[in-house]
N, C-alpha and C positions, 0 to 999 in steps of 0.2 A: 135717197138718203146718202150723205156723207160720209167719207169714209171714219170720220173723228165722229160723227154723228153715230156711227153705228159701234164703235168701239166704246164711248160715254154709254150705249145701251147695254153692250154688252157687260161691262164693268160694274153697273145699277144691277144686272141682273145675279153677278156672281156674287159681290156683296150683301143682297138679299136674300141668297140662295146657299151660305157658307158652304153646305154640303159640296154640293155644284161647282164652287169656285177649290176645294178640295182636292178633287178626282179631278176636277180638268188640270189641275196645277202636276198632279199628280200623274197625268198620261201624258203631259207635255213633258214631263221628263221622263219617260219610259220611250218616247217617240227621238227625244235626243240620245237617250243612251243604244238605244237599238243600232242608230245613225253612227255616232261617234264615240261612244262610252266601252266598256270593260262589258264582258259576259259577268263578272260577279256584281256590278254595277246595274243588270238588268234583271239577275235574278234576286237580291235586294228588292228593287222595284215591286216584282210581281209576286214575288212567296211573301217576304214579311209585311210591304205597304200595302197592298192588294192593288197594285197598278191594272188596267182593264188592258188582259192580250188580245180583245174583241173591238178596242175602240178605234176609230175611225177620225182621220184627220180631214180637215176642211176639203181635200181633192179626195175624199172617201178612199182614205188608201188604210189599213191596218199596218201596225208595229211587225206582225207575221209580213206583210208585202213588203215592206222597208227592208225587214233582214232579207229579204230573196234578191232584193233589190241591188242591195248593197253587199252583196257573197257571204253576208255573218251568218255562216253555217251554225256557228257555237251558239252565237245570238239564237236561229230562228230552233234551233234542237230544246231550247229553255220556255222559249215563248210558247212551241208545239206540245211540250211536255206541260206546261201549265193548262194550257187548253184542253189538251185534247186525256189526260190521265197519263201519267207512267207506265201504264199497264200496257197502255195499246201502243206506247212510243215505237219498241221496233217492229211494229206490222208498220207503221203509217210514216216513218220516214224512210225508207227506200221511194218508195213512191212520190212523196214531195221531195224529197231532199235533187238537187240538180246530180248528174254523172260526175266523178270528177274521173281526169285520167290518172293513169299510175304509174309512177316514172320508171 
């Protein structure tokens, strides 16, 4: 199938699927701002739009991998906390969060 071929499906399919075309609209810009955007910019996103911190882009990478990816400590501490509870935030980022050294 084509590349226009499979874009014309997938368009049919988000149009049919409002929900669908919503939430994707909506983690594709949770996947930009993680990338490029503001820390208040992502938390926006996931507390008041309910952007998915679980979702999964076409190379199955999550908004949690982006920020490790890309060093947005601030970023991946928002995303972490959305996921995983407040409660448990500082047991569980020493352990993911990377070393940083101290000047």
């Amino acid at each position: 199938m084509s590349v226009k071929k499979q874009i014309s499906s997938l368009s049919a399919f988000t149009k049919a699927n409002k929900k669908a075309s919503i939430l994707s609209e909506l983690n594709l810009r949770l996947f930009v701002a993680v990338t490029l955007g503001t820390k208040e910019e992502v938390s926006k996103l996931v507390l008041e739009e309910g952007a998915d911190v679980h979702a999964l882009n076409f190379n199955q990478v999550s908004p949690v991998d982006l920020a490790k990816a890309f060093g947005r400590q601030d970023v991946l501490e928002i995303l972490l906390s959305a996921s995983a509870g407040t409660q448990n935030l500082p047991k569980i980022l020493p352990k993911i969060l990377p070393k940083t050294k101290k000047n």
